[in-house]
Backbone of each chain as ProteinMPNN parsed JSONL, in Angstrom:
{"seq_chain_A": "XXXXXXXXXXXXXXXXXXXXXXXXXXXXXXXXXXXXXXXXXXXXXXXXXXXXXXXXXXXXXXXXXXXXXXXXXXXXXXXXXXXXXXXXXXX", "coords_chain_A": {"N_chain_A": [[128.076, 98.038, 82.997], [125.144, 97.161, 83.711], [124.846, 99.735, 84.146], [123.224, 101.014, 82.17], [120.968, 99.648, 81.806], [119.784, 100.967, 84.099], [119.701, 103.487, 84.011], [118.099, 103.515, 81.234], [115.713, 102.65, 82.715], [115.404, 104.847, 84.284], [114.975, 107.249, 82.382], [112.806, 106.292, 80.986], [110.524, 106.625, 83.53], [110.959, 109.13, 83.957], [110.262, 110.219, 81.683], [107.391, 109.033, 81.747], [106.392, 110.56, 84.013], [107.02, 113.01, 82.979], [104.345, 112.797, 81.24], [102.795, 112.386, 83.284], [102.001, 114.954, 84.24], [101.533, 116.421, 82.159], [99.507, 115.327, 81.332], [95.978, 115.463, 79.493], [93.501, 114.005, 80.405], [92.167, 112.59, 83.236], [93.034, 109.824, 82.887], [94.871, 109.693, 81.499], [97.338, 110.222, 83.533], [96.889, 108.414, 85.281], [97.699, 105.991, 83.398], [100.134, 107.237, 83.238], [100.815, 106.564, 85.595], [101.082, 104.211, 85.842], [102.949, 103.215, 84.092], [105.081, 104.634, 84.996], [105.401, 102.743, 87.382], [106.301, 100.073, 86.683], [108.399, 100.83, 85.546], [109.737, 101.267, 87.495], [109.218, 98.795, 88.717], [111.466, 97.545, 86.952], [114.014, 98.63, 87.998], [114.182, 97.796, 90.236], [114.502, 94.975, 89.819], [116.84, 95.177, 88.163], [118.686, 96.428, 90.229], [118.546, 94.363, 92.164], [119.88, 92.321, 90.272], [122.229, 93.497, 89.92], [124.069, 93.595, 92.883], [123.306, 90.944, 93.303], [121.172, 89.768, 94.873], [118.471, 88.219, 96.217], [116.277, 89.494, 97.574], [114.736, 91.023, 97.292], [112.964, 90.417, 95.478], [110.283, 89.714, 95.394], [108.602, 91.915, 95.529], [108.311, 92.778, 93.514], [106.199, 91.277, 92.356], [104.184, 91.875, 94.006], [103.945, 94.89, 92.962], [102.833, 95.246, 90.529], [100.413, 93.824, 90.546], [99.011, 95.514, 92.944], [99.721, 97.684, 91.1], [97.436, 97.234, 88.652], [95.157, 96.724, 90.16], [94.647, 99.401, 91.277], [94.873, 100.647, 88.447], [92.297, 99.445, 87.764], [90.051, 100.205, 89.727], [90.516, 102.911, 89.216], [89.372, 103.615, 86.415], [87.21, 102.812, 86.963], [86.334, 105.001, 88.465], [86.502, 106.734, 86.404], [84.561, 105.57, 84.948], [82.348, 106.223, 86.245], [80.094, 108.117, 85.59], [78.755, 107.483, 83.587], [77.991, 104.995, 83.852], [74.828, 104.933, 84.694], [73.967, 106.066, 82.784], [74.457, 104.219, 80.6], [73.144, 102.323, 81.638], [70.376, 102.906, 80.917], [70.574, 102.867, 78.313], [71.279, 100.404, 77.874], [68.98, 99.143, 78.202]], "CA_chain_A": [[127.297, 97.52, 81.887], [123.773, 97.081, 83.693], [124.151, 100.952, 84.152], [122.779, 101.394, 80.81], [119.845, 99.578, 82.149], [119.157, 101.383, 85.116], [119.728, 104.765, 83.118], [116.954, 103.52, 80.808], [114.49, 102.663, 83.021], [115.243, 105.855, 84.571], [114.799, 107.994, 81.463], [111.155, 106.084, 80.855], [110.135, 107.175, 84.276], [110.9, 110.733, 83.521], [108.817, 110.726, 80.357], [106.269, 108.716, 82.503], [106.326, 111.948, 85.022], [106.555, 114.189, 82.763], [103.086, 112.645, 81.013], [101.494, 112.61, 84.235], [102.16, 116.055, 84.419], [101.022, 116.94, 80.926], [98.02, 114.357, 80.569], [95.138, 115.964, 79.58], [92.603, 113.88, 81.39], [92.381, 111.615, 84.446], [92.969, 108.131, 82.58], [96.199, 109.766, 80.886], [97.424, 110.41, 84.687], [96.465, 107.394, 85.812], [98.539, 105.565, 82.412], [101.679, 107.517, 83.313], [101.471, 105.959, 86.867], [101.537, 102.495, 85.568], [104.351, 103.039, 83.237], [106.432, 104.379, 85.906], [105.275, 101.526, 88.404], [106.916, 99.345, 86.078], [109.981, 101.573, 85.67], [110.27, 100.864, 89.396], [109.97, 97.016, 88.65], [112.512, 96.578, 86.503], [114.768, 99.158, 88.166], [114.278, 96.936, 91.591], [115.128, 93.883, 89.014], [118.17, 95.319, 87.799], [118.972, 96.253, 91.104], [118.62, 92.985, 92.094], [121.2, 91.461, 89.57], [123.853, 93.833, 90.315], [123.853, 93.642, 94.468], [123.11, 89.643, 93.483], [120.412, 89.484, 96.13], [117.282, 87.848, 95.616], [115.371, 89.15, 98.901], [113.553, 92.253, 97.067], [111.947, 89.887, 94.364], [108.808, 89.471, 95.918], [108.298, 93.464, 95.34], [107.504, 92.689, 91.667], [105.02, 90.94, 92.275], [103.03, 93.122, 95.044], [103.389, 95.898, 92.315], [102.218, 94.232, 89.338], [99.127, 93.224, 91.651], [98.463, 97.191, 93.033], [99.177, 98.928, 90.094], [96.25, 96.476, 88.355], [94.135, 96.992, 91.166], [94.758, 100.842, 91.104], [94.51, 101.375, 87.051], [91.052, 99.001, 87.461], [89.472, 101.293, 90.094], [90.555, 104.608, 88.087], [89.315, 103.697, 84.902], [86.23, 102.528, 87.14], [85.759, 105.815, 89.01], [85.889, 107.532, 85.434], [83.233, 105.597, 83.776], [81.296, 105.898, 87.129], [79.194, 109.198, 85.41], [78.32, 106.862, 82.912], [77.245, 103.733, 84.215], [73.28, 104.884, 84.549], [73.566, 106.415, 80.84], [74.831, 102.899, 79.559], [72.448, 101.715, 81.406], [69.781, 103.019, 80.003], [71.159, 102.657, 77.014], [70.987, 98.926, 76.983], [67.922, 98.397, 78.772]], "C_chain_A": [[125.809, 97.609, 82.217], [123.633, 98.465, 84.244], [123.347, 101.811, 83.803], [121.403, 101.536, 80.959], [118.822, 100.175, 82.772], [119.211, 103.25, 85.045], [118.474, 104.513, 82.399], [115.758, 103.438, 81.175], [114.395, 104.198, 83.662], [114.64, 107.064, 83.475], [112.901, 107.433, 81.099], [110.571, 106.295, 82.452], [109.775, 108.409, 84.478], [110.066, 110.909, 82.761], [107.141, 110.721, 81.12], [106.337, 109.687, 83.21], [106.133, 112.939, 84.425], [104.868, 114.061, 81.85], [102.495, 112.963, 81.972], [101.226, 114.099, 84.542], [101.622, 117.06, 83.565], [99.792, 116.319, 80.758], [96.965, 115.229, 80.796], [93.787, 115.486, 80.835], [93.285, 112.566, 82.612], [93.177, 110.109, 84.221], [94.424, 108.356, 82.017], [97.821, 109.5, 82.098], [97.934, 108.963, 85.035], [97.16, 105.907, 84.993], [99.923, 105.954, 83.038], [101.819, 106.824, 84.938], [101.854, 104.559, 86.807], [102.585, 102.762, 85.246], [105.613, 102.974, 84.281], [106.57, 103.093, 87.164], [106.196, 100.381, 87.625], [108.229, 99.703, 85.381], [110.424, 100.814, 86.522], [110.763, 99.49, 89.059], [110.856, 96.863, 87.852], [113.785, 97.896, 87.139], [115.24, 98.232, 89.304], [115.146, 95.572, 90.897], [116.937, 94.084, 88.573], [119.206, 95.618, 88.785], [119.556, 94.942, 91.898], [119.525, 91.951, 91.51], [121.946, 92.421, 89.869], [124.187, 93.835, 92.227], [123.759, 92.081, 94.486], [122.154, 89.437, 94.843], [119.015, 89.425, 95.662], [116.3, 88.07, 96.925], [114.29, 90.283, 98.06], [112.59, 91.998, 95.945], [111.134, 90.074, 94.388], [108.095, 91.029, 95.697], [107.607, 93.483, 94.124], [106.109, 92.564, 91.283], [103.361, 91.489, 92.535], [102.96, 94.223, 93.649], [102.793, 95.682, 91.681], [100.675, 94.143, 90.044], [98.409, 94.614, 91.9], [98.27, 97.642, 92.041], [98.386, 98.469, 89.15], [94.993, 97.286, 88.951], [93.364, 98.868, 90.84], [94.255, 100.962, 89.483], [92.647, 100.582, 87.415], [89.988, 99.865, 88.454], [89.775, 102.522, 89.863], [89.73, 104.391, 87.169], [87.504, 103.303, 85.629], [85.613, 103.637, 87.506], [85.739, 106.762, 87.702], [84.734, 107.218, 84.617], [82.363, 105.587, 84.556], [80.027, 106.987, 86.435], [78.423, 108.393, 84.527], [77.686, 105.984, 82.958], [75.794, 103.849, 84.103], [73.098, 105.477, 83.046], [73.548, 105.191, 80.133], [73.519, 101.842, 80.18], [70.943, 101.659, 80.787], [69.64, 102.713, 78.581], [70.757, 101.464, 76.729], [69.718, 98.164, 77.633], [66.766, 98.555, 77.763]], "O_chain_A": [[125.07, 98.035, 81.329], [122.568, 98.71, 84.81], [122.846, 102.795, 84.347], [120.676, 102.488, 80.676], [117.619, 100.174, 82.512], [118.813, 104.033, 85.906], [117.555, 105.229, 82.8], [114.795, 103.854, 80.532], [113.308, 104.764, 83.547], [113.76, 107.791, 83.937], [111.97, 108.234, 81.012], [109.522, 105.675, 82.283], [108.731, 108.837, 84.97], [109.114, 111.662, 82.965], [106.228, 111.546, 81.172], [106.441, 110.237, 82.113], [105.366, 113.816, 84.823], [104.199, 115.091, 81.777], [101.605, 113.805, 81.848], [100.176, 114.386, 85.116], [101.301, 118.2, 83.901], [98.991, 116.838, 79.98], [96.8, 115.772, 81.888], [93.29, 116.169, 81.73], [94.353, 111.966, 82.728], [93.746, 109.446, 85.088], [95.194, 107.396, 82.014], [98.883, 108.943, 81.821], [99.087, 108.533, 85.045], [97.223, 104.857, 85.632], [100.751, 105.088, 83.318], [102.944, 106.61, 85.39], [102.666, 103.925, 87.481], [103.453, 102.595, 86.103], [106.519, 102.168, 84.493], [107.606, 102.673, 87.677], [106.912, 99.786, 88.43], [108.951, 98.918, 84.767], [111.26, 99.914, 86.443], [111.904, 99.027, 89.039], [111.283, 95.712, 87.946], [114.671, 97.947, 86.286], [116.42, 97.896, 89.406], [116.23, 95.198, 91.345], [117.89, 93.312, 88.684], [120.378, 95.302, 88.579], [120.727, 94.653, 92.143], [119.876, 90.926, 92.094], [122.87, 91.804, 90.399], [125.048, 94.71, 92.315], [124.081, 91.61, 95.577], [122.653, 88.875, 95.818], [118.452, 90.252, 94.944], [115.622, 87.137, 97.354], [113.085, 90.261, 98.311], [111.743, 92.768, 95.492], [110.696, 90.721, 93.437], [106.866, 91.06, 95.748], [106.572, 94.072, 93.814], [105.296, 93.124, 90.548], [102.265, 91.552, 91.977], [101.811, 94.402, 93.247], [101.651, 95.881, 92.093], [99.882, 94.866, 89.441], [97.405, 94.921, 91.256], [97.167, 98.05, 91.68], [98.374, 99.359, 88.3], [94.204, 98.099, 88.47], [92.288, 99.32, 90.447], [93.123, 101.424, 89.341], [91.741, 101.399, 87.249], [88.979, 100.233, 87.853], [89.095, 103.333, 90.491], [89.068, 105.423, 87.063], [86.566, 103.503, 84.858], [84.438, 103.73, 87.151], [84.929, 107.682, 87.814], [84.077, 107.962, 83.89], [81.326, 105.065, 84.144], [78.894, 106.655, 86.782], [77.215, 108.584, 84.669], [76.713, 105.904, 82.208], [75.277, 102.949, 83.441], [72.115, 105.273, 82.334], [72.785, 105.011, 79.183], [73.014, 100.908, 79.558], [70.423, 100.659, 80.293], [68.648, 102.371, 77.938], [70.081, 101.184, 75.738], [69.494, 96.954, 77.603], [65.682, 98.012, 77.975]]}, "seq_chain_B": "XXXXXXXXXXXXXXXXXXXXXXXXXXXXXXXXXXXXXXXXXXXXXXXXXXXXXXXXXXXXXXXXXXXXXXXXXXXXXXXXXXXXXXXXXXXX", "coords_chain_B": {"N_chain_B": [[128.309, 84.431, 80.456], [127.067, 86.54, 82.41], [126.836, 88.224, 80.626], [124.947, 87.956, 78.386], [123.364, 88.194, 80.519], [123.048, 90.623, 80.62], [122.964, 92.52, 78.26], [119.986, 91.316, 77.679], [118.717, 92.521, 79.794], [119.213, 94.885, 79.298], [118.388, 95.686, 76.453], [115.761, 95.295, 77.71], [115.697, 97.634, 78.81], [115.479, 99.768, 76.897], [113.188, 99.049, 75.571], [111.389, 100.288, 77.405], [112.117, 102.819, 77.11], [111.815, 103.171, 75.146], [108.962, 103.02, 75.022], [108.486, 104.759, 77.007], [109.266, 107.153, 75.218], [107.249, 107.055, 73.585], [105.097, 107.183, 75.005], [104.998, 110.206, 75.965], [104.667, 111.007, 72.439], [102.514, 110.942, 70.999], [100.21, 111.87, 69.712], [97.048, 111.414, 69.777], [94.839, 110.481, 72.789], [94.345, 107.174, 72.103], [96.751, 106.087, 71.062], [98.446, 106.709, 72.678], [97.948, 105.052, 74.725], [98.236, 102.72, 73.495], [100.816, 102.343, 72.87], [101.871, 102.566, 75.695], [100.825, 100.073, 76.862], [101.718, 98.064, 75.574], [104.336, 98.313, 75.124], [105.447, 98.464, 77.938], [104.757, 95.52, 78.907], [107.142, 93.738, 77.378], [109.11, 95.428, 77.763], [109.527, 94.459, 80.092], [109.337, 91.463, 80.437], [111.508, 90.866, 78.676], [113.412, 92.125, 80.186], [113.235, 90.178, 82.812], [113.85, 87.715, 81.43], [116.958, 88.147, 81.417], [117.495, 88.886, 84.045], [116.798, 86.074, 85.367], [118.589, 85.429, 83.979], [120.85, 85.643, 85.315], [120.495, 85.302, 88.085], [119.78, 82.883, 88.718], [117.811, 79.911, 89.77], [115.674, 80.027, 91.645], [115.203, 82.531, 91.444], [114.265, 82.982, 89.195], [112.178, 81.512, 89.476], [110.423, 83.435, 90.868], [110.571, 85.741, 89.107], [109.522, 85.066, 86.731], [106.472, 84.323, 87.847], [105.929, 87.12, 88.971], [105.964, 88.165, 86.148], [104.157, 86.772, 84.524], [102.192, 87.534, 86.046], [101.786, 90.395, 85.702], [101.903, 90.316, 82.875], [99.684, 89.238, 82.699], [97.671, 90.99, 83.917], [98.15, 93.664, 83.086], [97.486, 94.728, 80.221], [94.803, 94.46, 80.362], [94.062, 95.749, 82.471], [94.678, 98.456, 80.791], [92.783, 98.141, 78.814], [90.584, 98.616, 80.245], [90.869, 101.503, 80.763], [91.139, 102.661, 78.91], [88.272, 101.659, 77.607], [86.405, 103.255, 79.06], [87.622, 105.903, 78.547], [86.843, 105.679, 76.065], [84.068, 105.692, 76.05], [83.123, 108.235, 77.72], [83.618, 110.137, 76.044], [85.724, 110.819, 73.867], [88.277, 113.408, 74.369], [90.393, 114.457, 72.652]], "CA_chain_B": [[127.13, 84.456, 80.871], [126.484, 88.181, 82.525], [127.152, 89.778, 79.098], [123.879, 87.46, 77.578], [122.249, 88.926, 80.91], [123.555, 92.016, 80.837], [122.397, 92.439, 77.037], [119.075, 91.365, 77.563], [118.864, 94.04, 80.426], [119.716, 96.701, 78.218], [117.061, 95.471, 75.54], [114.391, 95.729, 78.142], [115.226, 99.06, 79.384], [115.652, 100.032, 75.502], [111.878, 98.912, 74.991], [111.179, 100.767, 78.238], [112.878, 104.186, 76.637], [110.608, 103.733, 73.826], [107.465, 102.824, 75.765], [108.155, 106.645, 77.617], [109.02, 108.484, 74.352], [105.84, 106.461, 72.772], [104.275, 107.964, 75.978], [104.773, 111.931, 75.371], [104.71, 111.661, 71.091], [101.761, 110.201, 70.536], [98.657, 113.186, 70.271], [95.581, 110.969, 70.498], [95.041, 109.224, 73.794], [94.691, 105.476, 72.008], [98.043, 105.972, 70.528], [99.561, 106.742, 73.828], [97.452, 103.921, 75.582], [98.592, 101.474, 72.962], [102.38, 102.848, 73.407], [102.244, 102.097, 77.208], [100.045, 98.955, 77.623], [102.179, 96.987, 74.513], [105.673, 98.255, 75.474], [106.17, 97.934, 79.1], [105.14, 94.131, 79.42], [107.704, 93.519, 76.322], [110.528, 95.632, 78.557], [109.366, 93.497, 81.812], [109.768, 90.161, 79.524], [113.446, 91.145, 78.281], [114.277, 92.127, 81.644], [113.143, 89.043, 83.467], [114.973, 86.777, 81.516], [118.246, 88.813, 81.949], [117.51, 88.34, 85.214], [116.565, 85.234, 85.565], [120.306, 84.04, 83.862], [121.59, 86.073, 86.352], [120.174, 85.309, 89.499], [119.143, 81.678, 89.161], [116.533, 79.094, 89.718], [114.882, 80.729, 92.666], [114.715, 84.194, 91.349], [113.969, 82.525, 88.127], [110.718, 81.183, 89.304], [109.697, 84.81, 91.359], [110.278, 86.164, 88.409], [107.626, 84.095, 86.077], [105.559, 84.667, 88.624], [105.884, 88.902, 88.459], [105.77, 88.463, 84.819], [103.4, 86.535, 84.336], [100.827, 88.357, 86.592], [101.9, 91.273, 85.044], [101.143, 90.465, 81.582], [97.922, 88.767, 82.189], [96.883, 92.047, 84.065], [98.131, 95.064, 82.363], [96.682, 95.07, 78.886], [93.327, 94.517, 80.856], [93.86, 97.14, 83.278], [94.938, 99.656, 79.924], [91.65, 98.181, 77.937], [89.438, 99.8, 80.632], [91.069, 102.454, 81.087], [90.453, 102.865, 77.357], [87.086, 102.36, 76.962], [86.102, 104.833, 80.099], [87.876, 106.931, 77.85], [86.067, 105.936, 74.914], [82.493, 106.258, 76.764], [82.949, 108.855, 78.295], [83.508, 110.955, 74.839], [86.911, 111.368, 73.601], [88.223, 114.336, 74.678], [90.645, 115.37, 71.703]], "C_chain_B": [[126.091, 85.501, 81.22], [125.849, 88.27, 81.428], [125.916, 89.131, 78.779], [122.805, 88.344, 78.829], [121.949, 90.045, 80.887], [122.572, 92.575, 79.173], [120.682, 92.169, 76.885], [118.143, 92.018, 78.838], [118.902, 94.987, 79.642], [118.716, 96.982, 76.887], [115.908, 95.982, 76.431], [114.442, 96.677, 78.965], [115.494, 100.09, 78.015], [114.395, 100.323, 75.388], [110.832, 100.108, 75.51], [111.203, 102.168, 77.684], [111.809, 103.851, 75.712], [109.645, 103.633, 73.948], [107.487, 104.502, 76.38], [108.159, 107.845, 76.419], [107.731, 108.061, 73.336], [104.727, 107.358, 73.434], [103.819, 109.31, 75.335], [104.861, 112.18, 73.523], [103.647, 112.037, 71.247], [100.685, 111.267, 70.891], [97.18, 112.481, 70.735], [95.933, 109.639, 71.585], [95.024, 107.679, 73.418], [95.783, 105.534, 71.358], [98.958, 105.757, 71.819], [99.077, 105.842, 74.733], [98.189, 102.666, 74.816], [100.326, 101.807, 73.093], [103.095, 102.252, 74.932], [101.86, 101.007, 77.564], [100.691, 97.734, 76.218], [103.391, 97.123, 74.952], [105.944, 98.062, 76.088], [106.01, 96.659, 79.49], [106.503, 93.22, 78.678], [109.177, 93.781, 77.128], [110.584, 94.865, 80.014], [109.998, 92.011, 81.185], [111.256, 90.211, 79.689], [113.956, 91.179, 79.389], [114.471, 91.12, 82.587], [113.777, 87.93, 82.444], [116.417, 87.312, 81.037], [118.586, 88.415, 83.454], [117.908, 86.927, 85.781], [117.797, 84.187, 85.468], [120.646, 84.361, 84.675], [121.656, 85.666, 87.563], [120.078, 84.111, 89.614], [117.98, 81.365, 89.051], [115.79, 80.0, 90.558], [114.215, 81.684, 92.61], [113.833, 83.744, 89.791], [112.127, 82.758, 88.159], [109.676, 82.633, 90.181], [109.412, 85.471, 90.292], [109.211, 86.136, 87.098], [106.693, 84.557, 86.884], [104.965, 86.402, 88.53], [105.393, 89.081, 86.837], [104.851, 88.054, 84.448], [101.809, 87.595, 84.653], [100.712, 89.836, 85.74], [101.201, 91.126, 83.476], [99.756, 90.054, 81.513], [97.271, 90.334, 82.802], [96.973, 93.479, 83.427], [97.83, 95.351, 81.308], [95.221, 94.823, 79.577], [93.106, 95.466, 81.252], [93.551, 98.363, 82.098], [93.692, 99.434, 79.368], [90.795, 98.869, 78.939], [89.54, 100.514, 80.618], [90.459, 103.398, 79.167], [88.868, 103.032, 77.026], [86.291, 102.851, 78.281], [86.569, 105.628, 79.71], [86.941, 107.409, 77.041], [84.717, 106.512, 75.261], [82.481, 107.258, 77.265], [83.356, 110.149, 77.094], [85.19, 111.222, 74.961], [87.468, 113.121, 73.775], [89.498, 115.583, 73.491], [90.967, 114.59, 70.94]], "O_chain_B": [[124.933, 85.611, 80.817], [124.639, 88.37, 81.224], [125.187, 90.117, 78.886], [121.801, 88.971, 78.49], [120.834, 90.531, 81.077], [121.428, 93.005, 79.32], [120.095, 92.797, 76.005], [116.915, 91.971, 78.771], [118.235, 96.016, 79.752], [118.371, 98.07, 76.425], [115.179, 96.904, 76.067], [113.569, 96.83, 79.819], [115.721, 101.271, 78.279], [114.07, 101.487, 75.154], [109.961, 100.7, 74.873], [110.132, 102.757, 77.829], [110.826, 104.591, 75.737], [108.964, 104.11, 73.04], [106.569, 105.294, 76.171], [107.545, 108.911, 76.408], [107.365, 108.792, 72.416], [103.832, 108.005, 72.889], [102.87, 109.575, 74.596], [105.082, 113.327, 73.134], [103.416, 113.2, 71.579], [100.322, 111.527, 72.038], [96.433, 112.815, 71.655], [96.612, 108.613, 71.54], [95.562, 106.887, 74.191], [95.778, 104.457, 70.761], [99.872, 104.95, 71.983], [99.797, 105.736, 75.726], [98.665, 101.733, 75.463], [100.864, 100.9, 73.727], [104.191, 101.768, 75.216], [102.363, 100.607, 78.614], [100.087, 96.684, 75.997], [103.862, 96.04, 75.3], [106.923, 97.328, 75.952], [106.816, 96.259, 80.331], [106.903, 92.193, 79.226], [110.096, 92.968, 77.235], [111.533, 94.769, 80.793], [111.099, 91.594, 81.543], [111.979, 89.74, 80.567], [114.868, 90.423, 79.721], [115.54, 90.998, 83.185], [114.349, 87.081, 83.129], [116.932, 86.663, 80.126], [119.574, 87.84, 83.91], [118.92, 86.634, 86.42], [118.109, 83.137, 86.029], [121.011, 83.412, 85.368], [122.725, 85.625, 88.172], [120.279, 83.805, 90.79], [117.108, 82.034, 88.496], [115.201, 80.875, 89.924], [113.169, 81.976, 93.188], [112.791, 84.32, 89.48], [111.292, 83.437, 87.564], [108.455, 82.735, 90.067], [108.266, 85.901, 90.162], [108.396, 86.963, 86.69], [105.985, 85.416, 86.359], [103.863, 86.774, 88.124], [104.622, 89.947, 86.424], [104.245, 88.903, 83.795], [100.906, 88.082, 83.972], [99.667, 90.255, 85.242], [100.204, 91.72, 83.065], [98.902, 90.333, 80.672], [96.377, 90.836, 82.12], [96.03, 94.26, 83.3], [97.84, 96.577, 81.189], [94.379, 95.268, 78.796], [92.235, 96.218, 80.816], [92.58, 99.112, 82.203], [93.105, 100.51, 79.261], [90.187, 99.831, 78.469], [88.476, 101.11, 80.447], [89.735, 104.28, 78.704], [88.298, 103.973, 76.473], [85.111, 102.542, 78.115], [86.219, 106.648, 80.304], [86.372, 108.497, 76.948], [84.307, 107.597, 74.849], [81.28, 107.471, 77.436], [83.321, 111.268, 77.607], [85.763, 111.715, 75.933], [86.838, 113.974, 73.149], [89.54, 116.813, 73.455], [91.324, 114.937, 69.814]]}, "name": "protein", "num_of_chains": 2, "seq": "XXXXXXXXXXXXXXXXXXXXXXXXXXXXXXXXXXXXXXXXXXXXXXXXXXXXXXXXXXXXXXXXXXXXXXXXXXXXXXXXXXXXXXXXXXXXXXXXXXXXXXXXXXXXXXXXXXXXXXXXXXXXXXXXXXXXXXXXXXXXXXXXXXXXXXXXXXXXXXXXXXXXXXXXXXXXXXXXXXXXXXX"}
């Protein structure tokens, strides 16, 4: 029954892969890695209820936390060309 | 008991499946940003309380915890990523 599950998150991983693979620019990339990061977590989750073992919980969390971290310095190193235009801009 | 977890497992790798084919439709990048940064906290949700009947108190409260952090950070993370898109000139 929770094969279904762990089939679906699998199948949105794939898409997520095959975006990162297709994304035009950096931030599209950098989108498809979240998605699948959160494949992962609920694959680990579903994992997790069928094995009944609550030691790999704590994994959720750490990702959730990185792949934050990670999308907020991407999205930072793309608007880095920008930063002295904007600031101009609003000075 | 499962079957209610089992069921709301299968919802949030459902949401998940449509958060990836939301992924590759969708032609302009804020379609496919709003696709990925609305659907996967929605399939994390569903999934954690599947879980959560499943596993118990313990995992219960790890799991709040994952989810939580999660949702407060990933529509933030996706809004920058967005507008470093936007600023930086849409590219199609």
């Amino acid at each position: 029954m929770s094969v279904i599950a762990l089939i679906g998150f699998g199948i949105g991983g794939v898409c997520a892969f095959v975006r990162l693979i297709m994304g035009p620019s950096l931030a599209d990339r950098v989108m498809a890695l979240d998605v699948s990061l959160i494949c992962l977590m609920g694959g680990i989750t579903v994992d997790a209820t069928r094995r009944d073992d609550t030691s790999y919980l704590i994994l959720l969390v750490l990702i959730a936390i990185i792949g934050f971290t990670a999308t907020v310095s991407a999205s930072r190193f793309i608007e880095s060309d920008q930063i002295d235009a904007l600031a101009e801009r609003e000075s | 008991m499962t079957l209610v977890a089992d069921l709301f497992m299968i919802l949030g790798a459902l949401v998940a499946v449509i958060a990836g084919v939301g992924i590759l439709k969708f032609q302009t990048p804020y379609s496919r940003f709003h696709a990925a940064g609305k659907a996967s906290p929605v399939a994390a949700m569903a999934l954690a309380i599947g879980a959560a009947i499943h596993l118990g108190l313990v995992a219960a409260g790890i799991l709040l915890f994952a989810v939580v952090a999660m949702a407060v950070t990933l529509p933030f993370g996706m809004h920058l990523l967005i507008r470093a898109i936007h600023r930086s000139g849409t590219p199609d």
